[in-house]
N, C-alpha and C positions, 0 to 999 in steps of 0.2 A: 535778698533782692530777687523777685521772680525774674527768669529769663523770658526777652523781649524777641519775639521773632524777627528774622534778620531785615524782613522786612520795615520794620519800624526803626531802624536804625539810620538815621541820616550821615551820619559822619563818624570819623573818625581825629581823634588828635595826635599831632607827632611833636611827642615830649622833645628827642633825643637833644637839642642844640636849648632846651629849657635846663638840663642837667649843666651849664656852666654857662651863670649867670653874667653879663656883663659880657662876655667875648660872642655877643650875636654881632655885631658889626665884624668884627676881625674874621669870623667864622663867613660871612657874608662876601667880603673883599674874599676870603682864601678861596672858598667854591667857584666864585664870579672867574678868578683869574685861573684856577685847575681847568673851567670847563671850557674859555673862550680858547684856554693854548689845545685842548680837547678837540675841539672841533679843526680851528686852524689847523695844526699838526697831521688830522686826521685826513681831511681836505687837501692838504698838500698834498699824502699818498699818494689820494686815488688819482688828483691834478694829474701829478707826474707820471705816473705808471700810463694813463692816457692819453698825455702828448706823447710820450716818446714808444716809438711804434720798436726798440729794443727790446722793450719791458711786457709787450704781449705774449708773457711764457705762465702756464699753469701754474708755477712759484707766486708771478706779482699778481695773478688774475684773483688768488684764494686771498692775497694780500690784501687785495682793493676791498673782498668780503669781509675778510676783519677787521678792515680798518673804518667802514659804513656800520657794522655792530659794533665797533666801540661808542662810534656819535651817537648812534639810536638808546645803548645803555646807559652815556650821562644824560641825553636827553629825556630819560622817562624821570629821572630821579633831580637835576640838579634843578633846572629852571621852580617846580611848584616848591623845592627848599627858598632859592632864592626868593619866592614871592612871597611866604610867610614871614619869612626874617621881617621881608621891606614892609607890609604891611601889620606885622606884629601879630601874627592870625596863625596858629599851630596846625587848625583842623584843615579835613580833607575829607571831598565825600564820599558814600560808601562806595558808589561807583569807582570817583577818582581810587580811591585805595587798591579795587581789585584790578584796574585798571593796571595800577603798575605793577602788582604782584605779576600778572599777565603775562607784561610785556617785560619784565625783568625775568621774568622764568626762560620765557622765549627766547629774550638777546643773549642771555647767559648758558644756555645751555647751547645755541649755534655758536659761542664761541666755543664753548669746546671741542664742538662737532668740526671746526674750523681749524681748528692747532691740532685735531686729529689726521685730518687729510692733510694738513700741510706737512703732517710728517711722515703720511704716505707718499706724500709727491715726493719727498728728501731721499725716501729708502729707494724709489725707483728709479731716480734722475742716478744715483751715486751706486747703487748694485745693477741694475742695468740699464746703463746708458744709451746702448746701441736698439735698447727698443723703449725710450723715455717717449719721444715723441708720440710711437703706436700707441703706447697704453695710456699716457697722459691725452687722450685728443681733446679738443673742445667740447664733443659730445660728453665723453666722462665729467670732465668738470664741471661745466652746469649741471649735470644730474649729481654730482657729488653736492656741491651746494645746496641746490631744491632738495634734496634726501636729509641734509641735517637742516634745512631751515622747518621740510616737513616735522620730523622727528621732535622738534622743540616746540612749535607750535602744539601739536599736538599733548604733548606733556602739559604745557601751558595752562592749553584748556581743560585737561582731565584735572589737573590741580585748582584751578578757579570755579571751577566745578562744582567742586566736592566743597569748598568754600562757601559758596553760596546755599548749600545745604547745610550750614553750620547756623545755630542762632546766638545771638549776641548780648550780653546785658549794656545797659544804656551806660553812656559815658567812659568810651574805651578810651584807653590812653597808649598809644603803643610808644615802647621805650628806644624809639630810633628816627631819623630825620627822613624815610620813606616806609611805605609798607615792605615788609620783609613777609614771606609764606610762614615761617615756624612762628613770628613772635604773633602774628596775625591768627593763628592755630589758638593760640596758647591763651588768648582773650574767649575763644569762644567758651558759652556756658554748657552746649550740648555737649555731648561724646565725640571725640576726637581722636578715636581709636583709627579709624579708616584712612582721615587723613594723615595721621604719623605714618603707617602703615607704606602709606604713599611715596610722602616725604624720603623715607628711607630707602623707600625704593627706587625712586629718582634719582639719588643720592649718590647709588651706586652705579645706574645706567651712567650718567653724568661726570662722573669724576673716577674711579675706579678701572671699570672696562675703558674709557679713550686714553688713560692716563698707563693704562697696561699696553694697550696698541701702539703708544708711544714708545714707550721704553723699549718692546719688541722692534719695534722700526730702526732706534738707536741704536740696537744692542748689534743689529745685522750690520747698521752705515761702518757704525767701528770697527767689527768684524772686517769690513772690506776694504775702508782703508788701509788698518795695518796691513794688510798682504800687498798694498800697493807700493812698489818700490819708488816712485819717483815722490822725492820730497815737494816739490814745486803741487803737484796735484792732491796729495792727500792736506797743505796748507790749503788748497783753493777750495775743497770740500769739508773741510772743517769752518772755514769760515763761511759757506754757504749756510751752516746747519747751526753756527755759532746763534746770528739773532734769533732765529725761531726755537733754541734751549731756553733763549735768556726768555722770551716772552712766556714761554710753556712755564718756567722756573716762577715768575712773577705773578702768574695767573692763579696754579693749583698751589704755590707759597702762601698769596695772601686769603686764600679759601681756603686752608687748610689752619692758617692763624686763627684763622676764624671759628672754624668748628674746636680748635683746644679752648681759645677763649671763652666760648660760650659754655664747653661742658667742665672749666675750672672756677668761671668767675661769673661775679652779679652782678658785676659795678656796671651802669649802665654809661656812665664815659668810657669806659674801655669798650664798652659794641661799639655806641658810635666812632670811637676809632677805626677799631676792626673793622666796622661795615665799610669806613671811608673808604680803606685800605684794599679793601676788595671790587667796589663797585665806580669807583673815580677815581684812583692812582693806577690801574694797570691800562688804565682806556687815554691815560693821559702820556704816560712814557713809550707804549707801543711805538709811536712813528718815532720816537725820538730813536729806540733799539736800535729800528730797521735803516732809517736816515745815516744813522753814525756809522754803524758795523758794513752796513752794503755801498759798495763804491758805486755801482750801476748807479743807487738811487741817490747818493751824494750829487755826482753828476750831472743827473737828469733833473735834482732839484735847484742845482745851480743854475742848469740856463733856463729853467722857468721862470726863479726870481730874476734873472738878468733881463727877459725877455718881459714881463710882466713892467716893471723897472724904467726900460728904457721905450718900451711900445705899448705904452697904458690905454 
């Protein structure tokens, strides 16, 4: 089969939920009800972080931005699932397709950028306290944000890019329930040397170095508890630092399933797990982390639904 320049290529099909026949309704009902508690959940955060004028601290403020890219990443990917299932239609067009590679590069890569800073906020609030405020100010933190929301975008684009210089033969079929960047790679007909090239390079800006700043951030917070004699304070700073392990642990865990899966196994129901597991279960339990483990936000969530409730 000659290759068809990328141009002539109208769509693309997403086998992934084709791979286990009969379970497209249960498959339909699971995502419907992962993404709606997705958004609610996610929505309550940022609600509550701004009614209650306690919670205006660089901690809930980087909160509010991860819990708006978690919405934004089920959003790229779950709704046009849900709409195939319901109208029985796989494909997607080619635009749509790079469309989400796009904006899944983007959201995913400012979440890491996002659990990076937030564990720089951790090391500085808990090794130096008495200059948290100076160094945390408002200025820093919007330009922390803008700096990894730049940073991903930009990734984004240099990856959709080079994508769109890829040619394709007709009738792709990619083996998952959205565009993914490698499997989308892996259909093109051309040379695809530059983009793995990329890939891998991304790979490590993304997951590697934030995931090293972390550990170094931790490595310090520990360090400085234990010299802390009073039991009362080094509990109150472990449990400050407690949600934001558990989200970091569930973020690079299920990317990190991910990439063993793919370089031990074919089976194309085990990606579609693995993908689930990466791109819609960590964007779903996030508020639930920070909700249960943080008492501030327990609190503030209670008298919102109380107030919501009784003053509709």
């Amino acid at each position: 089969m000659e290759p068809a320049n990328q141009t002539d290529i109208s769509k693309f099909f997403l086998m992934g939920l084709t791979y286990v026949p009969g379970l497209e309704p249960l498959f339909f009902n699971l995502f419907l009800s992962m993404y709606l508690i997705t958004i609610i959940g996610n929505l309550l955060i940022i609600l509550t972080v701004s009614k209650d004028s306690h919670l205006h601290t660089p901690m809930y403020f980087f909160l509010c931005n991860l819990s708006f890219t978690d919405i934004c990443t089920s959003t790229t990917i779950v709704p046009k699932l849900l709409l195939n299932v319901q109208i029985h239609d796989q494909s997607i067009t080619y635009i749509g397709c790079l469309s989400q590679v796009y904006l899944l590069l983007t959201f995913c890569g400012l979440e890491s950028c996002l659990l990076t800073v937030m564990a720089y906020d951790r090391y500085v609030a808990i090794c130096q306290p008495l200059r948290y405020t100076i160094i945390m100010n408002p200025f820093l933190c919007i330009f922390l944000v803008l700096l990894s929301l730049l940073i991903s975008t930009i990734n984004a684009l240099l990856h959709t890019s080079l994508v769109l210089q890829l040619s394709f033969c007709t009738g792709q079929k990619v083996p998952n329930f959205f565009c993914e960047l490698g499997q989308i790679t892996n259909l093109a007909c051309s040379d695809t040397f530059i983009n793995i090239l990329f890939i891998y390079t991304a790979t490590i800006v993304f997951s590697v170095f934030p995931l090293s700043g972390i550990i170094f951030s931790y490595t310090r917070i520990v360090s400085s508890i234990l010299k802390n004699p009073s039991v009362g304070r080094r509990h109150k700073a472990f449990s400050t630092c407690g949600s934001h392990l558990s989200v970091v642990s569930l973020f690079y865990g299920t990317g990190l399933g991910v990439y063993m899966n793919a370089s031990v196994s074919n089976s194309s129901i085990s990606n579609v797990i693995t993908s689930m597991m990466y791109s819609v279960v960590p964007q779903m339990l996030n508020p639930f982390i920070y909700s249960l483990r943080s008492k501030e936000i327990k609190g503030s969530l209670r008298q919102l639904i109380i107030g919501i409730i009784c003053f509709p």
